[in-house]
FIMI-84270 format. One line per 2 residues: number of its first residue (from 0); for each residue x, y, z of C-alpha. Coordinates in nm, 4 decimals. Each point is the difference from the previous one (the first is absolute). Example, Ala and Ser with C-alpha at 12.3 -4.5 7.8 and 13.67 -1.06 7.14 Angstrom:
<tises>
0 = 1.2300 -0.4500 0.7800; 0.1370 0.3440 -0.0660;
</tises>
This chain:
<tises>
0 = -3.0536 0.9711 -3.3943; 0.1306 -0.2405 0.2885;
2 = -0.2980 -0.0878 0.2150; 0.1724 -0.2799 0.1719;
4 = 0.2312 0.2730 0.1377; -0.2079 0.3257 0.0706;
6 = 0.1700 0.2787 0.0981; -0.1149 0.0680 0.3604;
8 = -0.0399 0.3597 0.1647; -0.1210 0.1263 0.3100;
10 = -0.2396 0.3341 0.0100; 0.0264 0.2157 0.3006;
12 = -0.2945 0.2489 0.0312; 0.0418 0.2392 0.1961;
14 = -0.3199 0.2649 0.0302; -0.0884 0.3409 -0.0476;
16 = -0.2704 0.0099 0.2146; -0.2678 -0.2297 0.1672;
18 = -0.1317 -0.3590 -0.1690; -0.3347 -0.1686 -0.0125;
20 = -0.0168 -0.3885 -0.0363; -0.3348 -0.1007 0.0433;
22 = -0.1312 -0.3257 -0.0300; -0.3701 0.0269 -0.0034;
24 = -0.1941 0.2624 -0.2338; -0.1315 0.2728 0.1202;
26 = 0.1941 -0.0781 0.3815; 0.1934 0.3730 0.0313;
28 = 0.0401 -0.0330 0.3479; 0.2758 -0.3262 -0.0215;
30 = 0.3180 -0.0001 -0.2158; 0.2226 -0.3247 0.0330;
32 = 0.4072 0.0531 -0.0061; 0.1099 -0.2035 -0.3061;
34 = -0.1112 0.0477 -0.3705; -0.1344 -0.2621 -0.1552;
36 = 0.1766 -0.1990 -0.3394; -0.2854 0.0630 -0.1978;
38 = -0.0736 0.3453 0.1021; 0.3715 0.0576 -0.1058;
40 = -0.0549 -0.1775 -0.3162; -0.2775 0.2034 -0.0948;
42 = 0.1369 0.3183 0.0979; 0.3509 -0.0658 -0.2608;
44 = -0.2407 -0.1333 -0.2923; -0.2065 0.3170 0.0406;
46 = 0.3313 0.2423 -0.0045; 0.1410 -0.2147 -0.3135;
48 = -0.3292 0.0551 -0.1932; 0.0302 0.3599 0.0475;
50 = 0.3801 -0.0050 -0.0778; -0.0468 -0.2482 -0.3244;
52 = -0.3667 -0.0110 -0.0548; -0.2249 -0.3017 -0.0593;
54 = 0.1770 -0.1924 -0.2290; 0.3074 -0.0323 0.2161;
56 = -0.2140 -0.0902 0.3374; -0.2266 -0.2335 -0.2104;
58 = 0.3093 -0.2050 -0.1514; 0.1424 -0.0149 0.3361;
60 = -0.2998 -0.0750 0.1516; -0.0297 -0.3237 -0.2342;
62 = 0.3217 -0.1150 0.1056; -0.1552 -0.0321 0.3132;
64 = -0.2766 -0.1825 -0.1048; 0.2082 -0.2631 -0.1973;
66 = 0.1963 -0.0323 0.3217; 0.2959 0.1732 -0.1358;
68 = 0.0194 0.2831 0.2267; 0.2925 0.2707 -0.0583;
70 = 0.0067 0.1176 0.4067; -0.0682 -0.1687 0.2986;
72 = -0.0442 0.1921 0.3178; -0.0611 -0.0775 0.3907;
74 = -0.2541 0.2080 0.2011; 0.1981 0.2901 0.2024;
76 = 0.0388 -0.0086 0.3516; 0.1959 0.2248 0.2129;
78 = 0.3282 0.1121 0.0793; 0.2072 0.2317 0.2247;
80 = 0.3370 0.1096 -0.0083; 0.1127 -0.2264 -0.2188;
82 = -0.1724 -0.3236 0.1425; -0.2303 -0.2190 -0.2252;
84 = -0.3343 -0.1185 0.1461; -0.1814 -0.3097 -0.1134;
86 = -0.3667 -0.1550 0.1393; 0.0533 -0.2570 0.2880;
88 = -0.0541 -0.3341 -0.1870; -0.3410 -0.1600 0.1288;
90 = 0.2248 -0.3024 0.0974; 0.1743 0.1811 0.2397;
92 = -0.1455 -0.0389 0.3481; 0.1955 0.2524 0.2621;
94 = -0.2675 -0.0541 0.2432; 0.1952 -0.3060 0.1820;
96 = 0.3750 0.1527 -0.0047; -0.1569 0.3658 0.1493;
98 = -0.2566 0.2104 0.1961; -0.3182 -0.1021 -0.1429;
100 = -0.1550 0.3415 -0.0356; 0.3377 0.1314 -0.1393;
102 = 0.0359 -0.2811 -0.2759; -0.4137 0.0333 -0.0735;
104 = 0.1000 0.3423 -0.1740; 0.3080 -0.1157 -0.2606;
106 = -0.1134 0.1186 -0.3046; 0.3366 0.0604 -0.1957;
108 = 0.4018 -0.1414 0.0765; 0.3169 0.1399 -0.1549;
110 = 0.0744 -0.1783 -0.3439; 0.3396 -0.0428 0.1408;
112 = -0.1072 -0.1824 0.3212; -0.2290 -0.2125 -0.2242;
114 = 0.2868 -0.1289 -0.1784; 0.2027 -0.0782 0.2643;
116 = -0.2405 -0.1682 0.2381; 0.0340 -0.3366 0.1300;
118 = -0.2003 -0.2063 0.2628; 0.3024 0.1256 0.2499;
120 = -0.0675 0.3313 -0.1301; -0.3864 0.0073 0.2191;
122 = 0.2001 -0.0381 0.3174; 0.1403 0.4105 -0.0336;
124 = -0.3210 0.1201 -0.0829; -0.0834 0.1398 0.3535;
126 = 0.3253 0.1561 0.0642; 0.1013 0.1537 -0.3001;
128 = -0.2985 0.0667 -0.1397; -0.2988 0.2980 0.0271;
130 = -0.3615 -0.0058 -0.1430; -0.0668 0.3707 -0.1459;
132 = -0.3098 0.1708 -0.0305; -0.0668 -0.0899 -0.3337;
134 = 0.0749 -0.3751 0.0740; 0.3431 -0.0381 -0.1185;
136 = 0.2327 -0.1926 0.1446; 0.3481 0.1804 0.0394;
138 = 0.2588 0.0268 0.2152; -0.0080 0.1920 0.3500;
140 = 0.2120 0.3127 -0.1199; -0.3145 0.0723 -0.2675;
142 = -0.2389 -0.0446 0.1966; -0.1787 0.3290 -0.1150;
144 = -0.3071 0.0151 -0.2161; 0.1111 0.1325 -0.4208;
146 = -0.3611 0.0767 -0.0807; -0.3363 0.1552 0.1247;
148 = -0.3471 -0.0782 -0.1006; -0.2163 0.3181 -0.0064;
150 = -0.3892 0.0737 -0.0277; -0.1324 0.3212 -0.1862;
152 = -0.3269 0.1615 -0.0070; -0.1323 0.0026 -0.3443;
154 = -0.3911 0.1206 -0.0688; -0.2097 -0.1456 -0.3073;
156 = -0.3534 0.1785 -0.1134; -0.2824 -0.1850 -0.0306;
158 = -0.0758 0.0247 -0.4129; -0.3606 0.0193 0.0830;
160 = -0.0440 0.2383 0.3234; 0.3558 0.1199 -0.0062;
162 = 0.0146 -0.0541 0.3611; 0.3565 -0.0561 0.0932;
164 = 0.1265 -0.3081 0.2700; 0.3439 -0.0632 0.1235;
166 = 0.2412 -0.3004 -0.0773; 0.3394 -0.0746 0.0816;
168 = 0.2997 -0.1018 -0.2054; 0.2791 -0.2168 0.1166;
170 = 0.3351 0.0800 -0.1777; 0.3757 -0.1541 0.0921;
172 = 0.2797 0.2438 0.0723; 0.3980 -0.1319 -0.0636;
174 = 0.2641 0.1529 0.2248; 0.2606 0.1789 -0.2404;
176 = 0.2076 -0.2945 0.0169; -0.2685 -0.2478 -0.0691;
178 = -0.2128 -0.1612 -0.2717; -0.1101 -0.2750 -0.2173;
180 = 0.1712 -0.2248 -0.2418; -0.0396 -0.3572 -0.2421;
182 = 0.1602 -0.1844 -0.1883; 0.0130 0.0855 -0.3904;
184 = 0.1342 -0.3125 -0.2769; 0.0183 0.1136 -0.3174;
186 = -0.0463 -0.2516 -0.2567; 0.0042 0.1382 -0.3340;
188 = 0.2958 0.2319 -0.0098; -0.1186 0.1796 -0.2799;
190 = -0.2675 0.1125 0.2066; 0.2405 0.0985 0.3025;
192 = 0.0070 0.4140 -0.0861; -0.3626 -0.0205 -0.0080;
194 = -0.1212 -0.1518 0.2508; 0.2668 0.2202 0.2325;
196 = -0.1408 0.2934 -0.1435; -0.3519 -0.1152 0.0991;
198 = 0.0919 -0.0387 0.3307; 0.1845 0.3688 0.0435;
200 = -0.3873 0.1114 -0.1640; -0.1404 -0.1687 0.2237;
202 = 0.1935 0.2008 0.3139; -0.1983 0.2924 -0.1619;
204 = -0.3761 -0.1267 -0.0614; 0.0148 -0.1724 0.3525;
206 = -0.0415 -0.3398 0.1316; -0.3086 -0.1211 0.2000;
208 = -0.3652 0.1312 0.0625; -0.0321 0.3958 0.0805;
210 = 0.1820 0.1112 -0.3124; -0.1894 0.3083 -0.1143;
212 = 0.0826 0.1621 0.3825; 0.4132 -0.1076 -0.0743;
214 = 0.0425 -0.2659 0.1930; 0.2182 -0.3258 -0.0997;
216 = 0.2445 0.2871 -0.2083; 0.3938 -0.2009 0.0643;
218 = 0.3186 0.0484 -0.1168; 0.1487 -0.3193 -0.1282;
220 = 0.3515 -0.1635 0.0904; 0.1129 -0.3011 -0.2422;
222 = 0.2420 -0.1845 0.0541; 0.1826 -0.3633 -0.0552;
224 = -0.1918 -0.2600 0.2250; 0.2201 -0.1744 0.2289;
226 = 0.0713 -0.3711 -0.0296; -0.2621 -0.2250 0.2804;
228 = 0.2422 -0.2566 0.1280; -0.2356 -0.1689 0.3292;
230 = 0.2060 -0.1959 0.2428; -0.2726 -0.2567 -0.0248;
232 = -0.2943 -0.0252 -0.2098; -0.2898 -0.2129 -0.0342;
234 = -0.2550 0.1542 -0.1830; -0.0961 0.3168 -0.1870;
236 = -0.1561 0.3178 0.1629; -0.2550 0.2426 -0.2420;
238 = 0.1257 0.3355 -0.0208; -0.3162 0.0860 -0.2475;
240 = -0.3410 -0.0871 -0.0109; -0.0333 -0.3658 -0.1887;
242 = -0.3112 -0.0662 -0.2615; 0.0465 -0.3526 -0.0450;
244 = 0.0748 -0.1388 -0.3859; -0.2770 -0.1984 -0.0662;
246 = 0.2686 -0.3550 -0.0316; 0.1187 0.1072 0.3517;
248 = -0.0813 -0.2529 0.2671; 0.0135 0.2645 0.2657;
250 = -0.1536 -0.2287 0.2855; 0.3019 -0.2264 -0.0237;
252 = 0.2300 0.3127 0.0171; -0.1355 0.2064 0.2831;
254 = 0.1640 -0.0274 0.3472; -0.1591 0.2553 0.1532;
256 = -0.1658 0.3218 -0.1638; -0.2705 0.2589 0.0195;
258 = -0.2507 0.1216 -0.2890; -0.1538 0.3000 -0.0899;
260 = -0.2480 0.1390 -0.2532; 0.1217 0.2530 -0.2290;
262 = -0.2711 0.2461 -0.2357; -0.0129 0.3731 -0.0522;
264 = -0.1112 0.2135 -0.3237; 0.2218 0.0336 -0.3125;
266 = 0.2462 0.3151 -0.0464; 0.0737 0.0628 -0.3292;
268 = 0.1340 0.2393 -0.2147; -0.3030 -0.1014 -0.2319;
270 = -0.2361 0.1933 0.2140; -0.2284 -0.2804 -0.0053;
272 = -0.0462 -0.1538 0.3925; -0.1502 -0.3259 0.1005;
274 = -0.0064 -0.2501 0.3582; 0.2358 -0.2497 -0.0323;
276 = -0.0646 -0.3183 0.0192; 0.0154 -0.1826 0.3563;
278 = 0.3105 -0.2327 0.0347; 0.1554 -0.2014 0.2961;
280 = 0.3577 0.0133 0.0536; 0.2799 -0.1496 0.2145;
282 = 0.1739 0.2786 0.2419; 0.3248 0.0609 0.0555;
284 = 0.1273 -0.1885 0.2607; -0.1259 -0.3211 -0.1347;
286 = 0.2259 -0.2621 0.0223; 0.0559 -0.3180 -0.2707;
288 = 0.1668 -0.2809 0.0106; 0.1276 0.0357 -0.3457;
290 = 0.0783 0.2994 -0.2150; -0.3511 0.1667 -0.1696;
292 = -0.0792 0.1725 -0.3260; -0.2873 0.1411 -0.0154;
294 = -0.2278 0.2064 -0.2416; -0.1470 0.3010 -0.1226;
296 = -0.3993 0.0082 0.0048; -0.2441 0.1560 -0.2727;
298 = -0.2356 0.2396 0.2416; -0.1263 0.2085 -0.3182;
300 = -0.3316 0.1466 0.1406; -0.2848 -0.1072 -0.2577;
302 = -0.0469 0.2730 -0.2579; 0.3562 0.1108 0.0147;
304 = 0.0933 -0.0733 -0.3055; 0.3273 0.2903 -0.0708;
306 = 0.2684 -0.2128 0.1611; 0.0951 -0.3292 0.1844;
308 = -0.0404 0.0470 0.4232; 0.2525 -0.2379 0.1716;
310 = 0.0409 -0.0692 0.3639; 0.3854 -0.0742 0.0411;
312 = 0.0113 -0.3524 0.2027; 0.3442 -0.1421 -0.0516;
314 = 0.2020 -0.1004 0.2291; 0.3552 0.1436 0.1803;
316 = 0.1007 -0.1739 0.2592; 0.3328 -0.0996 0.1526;
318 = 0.1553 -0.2658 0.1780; -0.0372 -0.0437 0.3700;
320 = -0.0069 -0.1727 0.2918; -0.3821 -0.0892 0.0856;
322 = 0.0520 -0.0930 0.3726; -0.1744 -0.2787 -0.0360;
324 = -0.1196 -0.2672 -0.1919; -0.4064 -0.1967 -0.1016;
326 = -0.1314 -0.2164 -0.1566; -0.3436 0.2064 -0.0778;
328 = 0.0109 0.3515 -0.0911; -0.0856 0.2884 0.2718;
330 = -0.2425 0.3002 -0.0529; 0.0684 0.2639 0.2220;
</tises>
């Protein structure tokens, strides 16, 4: 085991059939574009339990705990033919070097841009440049939308009166050349043949909310991660979502970042179910001034007493250019 030097992959989804990302329970008729690190995380711990059982997740679930962790993985974001999306850093402000209303809807750059960008680099933004639909930035030639967002009709009954009423359900369609990916490290090297075997599983039982009507089913694509060599870098931009350690002074880190609250009910191969409990998280897209770590937090639901709950909160982030620099840290 060299945890100093993980070995670093990249996982390409690429899906059967529509996704469902939701980030409020019971909201059917709104599914975001990027999966979550901790959804992720939950989704490979599940598959590995019913690959190895218990005492496999349980052990590797401790290693966790004791802040040895075997894996380490981003959230996943999308990609198209070949091209590697990331979140717009918070930092970034487009609105000055651009058309206002066009730079208001940046949601996601190409990891490659990212890395090479430079204060001179704001000054091409207008002419080489092209906002999609789904608030990428790319260049002009692929300028076409990769993915659709789709409502059904769905119909519940009433359990009392059995009178039926009408909802909607967003889901997220990928062109046949498009996707999602993140960033895997794998730590413990013994562990490497499992954990990518929990992740092919994992293309089979689905990722995201909607699950029992097939939705989230993927194929996954792993390969070597790339080396991140940024022309200029300044500070660190989170690729997952961040729970902070509880020795982390996070207000003297933070540039400029965004929070979220993260819940939901247990899945488990148990059978037992449970609300998690409430936690407050960094997005990604936050920006620090200094490389973070992060933590995993105990959201066991009170009476659930078969296994440990986690919500996966360490950190990935990368080196980047931040576009700017404060002296007191920005919520956006």
């Amino acid at each position: 085991m060299n945890r100093a030097n993980p070995n670093k992959y990249i996982v390409k989804m690429k899906f059967k059939g529509p996704a469902h990302f939701g980030n409020k329970e019971k909201t059917y008729n709104f599914t975001e574009q990027i999966a979550h690190s901790d959804t992720i995380f939950s989704g490979i711990i599940n598959c590995m339990g019913l690959l190895y059982g218990k005492d496999e997740v349980d052990q590797v679930i401790n290693e966790f705990i004791i802040s040895q962790p075997p894996f380490k993985i981003s959230s996943a974001f999308l990609h198209w033919r070949g091209e590697y999306f990331v979140p717009r850093p918070y930092s970034l402000n487009f609105t000055s070097m651009m058309d206002y209303k066009k730079a208001a809807k940046i949601k996601f750059l190409p990891l490659d841009f990212l890395m090479k960008l430079t204060e001179a680099d704001f000054q091409l933004l207008n002419q080489d440049f092209h906002v999609s639909q789904e608030g990428v930035l790319c260049s002009k030639g692929r300028a076409e939308s990769f993915l659709k967002n789709m409502e059904r009709p769905r119909v519940t009954l009433d359990r009392y009166s059995s009178c039926s009423e009408i909802y909607y359900a967003s889901n997220c369609y990928f062109k046949e050349d498009a996707g999602l990916w993140f960033f895997l490290d794998i730590l413990d090297a013994s562990l490497e043949e499992k954990i990518m075997a929990s992740i092919k599983l994992l293309g089979d039982e689905g990722l995201g909310g909607e699950r029992t009507y097939g939705m989230g089913l993927f194929e996954a694509d792993i390969d070597k991660a790339p080396e991140l060599k940024p022309l200029k870098a300044d500070a660190y931009l989170l690729l997952s979502l961040l729970y902070p350690g509880r020795e982390e002074k996070v207000a003297e880190k933070a540039v400029s970042y965004g929070l979220t609250e993260r819940t939901g009910y247990v899945y488990s191969p148990c059978g037992m179910s449970g609300r998690k409990n409430k936690v407050r998280m960094f997005n990604e897209g936050s920006v620090f001034a200094v490389e973070p770590a992060g933590s995993v937090a105990d959201v066991t639901p009170a009476g659930f007493g078969n296994h440990k709950v986690l919500r996966y909160g360490l950190a990935y982030s990368i080196p980047v250019f931040s576009g700017r620099k404060v002296d007191d840290p920005h919520e956006v």
